[in-house]
C-alpha positions in Angstrom: -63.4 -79.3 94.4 -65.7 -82.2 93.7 -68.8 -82.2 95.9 -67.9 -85.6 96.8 -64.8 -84.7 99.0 -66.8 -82.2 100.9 -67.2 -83.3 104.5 -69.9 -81.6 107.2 -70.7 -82.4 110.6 -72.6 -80.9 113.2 -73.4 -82.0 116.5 -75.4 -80.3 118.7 -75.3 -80.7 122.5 -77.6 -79.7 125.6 -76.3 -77.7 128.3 -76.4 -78.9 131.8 -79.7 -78.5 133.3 -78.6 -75.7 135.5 -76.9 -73.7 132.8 -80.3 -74.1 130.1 -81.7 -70.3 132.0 -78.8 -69.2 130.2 -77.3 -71.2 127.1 -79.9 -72.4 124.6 -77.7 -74.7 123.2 -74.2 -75.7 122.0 -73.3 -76.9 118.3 -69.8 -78.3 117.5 -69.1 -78.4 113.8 -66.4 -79.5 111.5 -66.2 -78.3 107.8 -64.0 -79.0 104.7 -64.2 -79.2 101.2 -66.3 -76.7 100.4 -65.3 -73.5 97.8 -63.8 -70.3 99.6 -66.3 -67.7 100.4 -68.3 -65.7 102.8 -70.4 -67.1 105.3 -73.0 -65.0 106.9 -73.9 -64.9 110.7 -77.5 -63.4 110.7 -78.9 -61.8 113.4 -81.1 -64.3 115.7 -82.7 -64.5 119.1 -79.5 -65.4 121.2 -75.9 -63.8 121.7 -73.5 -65.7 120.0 -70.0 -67.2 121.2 -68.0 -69.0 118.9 -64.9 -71.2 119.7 -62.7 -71.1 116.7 -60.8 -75.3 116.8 -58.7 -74.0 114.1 -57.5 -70.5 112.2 -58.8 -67.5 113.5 -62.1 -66.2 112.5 -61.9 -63.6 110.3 -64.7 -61.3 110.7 -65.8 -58.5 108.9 -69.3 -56.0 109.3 -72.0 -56.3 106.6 -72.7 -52.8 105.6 -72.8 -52.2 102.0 -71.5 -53.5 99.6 -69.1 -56.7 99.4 -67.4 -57.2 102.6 -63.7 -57.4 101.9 -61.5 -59.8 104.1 -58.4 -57.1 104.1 -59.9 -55.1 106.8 -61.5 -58.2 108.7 -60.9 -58.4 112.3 -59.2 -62.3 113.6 -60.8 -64.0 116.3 -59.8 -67.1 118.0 -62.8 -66.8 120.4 -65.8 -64.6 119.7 -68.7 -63.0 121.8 -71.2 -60.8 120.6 -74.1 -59.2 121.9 -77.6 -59.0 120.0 -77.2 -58.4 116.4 -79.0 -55.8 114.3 -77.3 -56.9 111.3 -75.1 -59.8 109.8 -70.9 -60.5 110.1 -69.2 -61.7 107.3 -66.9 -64.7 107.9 -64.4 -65.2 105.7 -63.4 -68.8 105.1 -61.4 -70.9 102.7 -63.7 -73.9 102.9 -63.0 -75.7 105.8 -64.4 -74.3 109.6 -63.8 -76.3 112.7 -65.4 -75.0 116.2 -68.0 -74.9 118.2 -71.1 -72.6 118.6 -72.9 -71.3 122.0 -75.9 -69.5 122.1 -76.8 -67.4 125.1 -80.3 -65.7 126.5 -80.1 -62.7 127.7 -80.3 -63.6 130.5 -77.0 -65.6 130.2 -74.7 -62.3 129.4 -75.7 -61.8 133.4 -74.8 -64.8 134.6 -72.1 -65.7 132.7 -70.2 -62.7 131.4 -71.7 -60.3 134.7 -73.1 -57.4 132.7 -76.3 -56.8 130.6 -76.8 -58.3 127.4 -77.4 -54.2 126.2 -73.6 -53.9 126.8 -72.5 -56.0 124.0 -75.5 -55.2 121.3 -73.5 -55.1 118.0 -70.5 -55.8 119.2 -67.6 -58.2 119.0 -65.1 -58.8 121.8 -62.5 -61.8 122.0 -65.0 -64.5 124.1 -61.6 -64.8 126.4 -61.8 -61.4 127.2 -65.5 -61.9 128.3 -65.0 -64.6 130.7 -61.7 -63.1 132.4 -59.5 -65.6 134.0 -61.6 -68.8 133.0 -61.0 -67.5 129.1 -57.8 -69.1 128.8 -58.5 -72.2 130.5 -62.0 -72.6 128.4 -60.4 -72.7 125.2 -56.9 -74.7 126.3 -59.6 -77.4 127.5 -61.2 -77.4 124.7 -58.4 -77.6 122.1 -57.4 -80.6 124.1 -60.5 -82.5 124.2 -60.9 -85.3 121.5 -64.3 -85.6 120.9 -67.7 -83.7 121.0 -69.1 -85.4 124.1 -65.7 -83.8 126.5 -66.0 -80.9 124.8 -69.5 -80.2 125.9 -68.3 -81.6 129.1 -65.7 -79.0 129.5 -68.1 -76.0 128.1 -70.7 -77.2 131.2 -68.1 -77.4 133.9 -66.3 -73.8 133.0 -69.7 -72.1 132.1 -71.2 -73.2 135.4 -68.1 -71.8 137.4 -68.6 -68.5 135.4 -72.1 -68.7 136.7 -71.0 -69.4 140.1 -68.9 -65.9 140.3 -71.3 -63.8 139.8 -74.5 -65.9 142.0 -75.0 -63.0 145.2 -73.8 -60.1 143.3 -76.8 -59.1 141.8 -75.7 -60.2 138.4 -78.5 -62.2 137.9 -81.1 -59.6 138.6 -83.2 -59.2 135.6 -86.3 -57.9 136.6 -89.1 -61.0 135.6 -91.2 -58.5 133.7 -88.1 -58.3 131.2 -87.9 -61.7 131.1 -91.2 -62.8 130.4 -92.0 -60.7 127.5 -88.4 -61.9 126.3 -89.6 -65.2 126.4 -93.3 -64.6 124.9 -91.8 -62.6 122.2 -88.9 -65.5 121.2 -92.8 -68.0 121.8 -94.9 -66.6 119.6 -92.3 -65.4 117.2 -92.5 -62.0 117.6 -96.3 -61.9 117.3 -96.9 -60.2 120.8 -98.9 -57.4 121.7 -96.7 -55.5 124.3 -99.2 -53.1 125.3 -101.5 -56.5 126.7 -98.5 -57.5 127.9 -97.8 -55.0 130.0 -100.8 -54.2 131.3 -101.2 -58.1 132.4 -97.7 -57.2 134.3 -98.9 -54.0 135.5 -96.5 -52.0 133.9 -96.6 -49.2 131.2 -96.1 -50.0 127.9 -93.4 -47.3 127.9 -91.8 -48.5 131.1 -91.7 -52.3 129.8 -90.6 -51.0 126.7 -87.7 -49.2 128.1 -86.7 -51.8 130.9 -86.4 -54.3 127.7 -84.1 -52.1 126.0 -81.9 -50.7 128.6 -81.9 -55.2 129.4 -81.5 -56.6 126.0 -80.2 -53.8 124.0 -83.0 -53.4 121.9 -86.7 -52.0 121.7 -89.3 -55.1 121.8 -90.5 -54.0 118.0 -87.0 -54.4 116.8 -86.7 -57.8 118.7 -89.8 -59.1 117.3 -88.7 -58.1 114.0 -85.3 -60.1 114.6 -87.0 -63.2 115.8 -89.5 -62.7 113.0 -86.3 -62.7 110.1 -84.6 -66.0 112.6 -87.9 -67.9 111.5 -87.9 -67.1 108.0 -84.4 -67.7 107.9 -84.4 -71.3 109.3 -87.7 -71.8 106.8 -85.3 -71.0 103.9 -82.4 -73.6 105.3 -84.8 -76.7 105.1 -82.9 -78.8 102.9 -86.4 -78.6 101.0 -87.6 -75.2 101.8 -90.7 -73.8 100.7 -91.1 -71.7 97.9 -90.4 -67.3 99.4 -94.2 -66.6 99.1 -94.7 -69.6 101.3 -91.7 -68.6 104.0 -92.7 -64.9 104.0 -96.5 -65.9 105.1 -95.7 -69.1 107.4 -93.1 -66.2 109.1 -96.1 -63.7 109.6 -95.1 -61.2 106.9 -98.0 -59.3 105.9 -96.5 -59.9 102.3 -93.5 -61.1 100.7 -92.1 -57.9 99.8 -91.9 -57.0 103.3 -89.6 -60.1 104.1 -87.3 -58.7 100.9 -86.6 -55.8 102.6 -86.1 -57.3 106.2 -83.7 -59.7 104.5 -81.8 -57.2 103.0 -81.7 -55.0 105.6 -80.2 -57.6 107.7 -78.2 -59.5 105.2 -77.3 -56.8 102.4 -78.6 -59.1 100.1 -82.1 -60.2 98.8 -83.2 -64.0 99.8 -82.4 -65.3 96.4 -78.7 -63.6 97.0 -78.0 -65.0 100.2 -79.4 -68.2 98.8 -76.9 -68.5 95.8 -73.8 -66.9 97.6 -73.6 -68.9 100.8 -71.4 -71.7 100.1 -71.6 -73.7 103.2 -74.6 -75.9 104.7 -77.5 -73.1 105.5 -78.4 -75.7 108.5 -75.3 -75.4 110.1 -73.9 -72.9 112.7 
């Protein structure tokens, strides 16, 4: 396929003031032209919900070896949880849909359990939402442009919001939160000993509060936000050279990056670099 008939668009919307507690953001994209491959979601700060605006997603786990698209899994909608490793989507060059992603906090608000329920997990987003599933993603398939879209994903998502407002779904405990949102602030550079002793909590306590909240210990959250910085470092469409993105993402050297990124991607940088086939700024 010539590189000139490859077409990529991404548009990235803000939530409704009310909703930005609990979505970070939304990004509608539209992709075609590009060679058939695997795309890689890597694990990040946020839960992720994606809206598939044309074929299922096909979805497969990274653990191993080359994922195969036989035993892949079809999504039309998809909500995880907080990953500790990366998905394979499988594509034929051309993606069209759009991306949420969520705080912890927002699996309370919006889906009415604990993000820690859906760590490393994938479940149809329809099946998250309940009765507004259906409606979410007829809307959506109808709308015609970005701007109604987002329109339709800030009306739905603040009636999901409103179900759960009095039934203590929104009651994460503010200690949890604000070491969530130091940790995701200084990139996973945070002392959580100081941190709990500012809050007047254990260590151990915080610790395990934090877990049982977010589904993961704050040393392995760190570590994730950590890998999300190098990550987007990398996807600069003039990146800096792997010595460079392994000290500006507080690795103590670059050989500890190597074996983050292949820990979470199965590959090594230069791998991931070469094999993904579509834009490494996209969704």
């Amino acid at each position: 396929m010539d590189v000139s008939e490859r077409r990529a668009v991404e548009v990235h919307g803000r939530p409704a003031a009310p909703l930005r507690p609990f979505v970070s953001s939304y990004v509608g994209f539209r992709l075609s032209g590009f060679p058939a491959g695997v795309h890689l979601g890597l694990p990040h700060r946020g839960l992720t919900a994606v809206i598939s605006l044309s074929a299922p997603l096909a979805v497969t786990e990274v653990a191993g070896g080359e994922p195969a698209v036989a035993g892949a899994e079809r999504f039309g909608s998809l909500g995880t949880g907080l990953q500790t490793r990366s998905v394979a989507i499988h594509h034929d060059g051309r993606q069209h849909g759009i991306q949420l992603s969520l705080t912890p906090l927002g699996a309370r608000a919006i889906y009415g359990l604990p993000a820690a329920e859906l760590t490393d997990t994938l479940v149809p987003l329809v099946d998250l939402l309940g009765p507004l599933g259906p409606e979410l993603l007829d809307r959506l398939w109808a709308a015609t442009a970005w701007r109604e879209r987002f329109a339709v994903l800030d009306e739905l998502l603040a009636r999901a919001v409103g179900r759960h407002v009095g039934d203590g779904a929104l009651a994460v405990r503010p200690e949890v939160a604000e070491l969530w949102r130091r940790l995701v602030a200084a990139r996973g550079q945070v002392q959580v000993g100081a941190v709990a002793a500012e809050l007047g909590w254990s260590r151990r306590h915080l610790g395990e509060r934090f877990r049982a909240e977010v589904g993961v210990t704050p040393k392995a959250f760190a570590r994730i936000v950590r890998f999300e910085h190098a990550h987007r470092l990398a996807s600069r469409q003039d990146p800096p050279s792997w010595a460079e993105v392994s000290a500006q993402a507080g690795y103590a050297d670059q050989a500890h990056m190597v074996r983050d990124w292949r820990a979470f991607t199965g590959r090594t940088p230069e791998t991931w670099r070469r094999e993904e086939k579509l834009p490494k700024g996209g969704h």
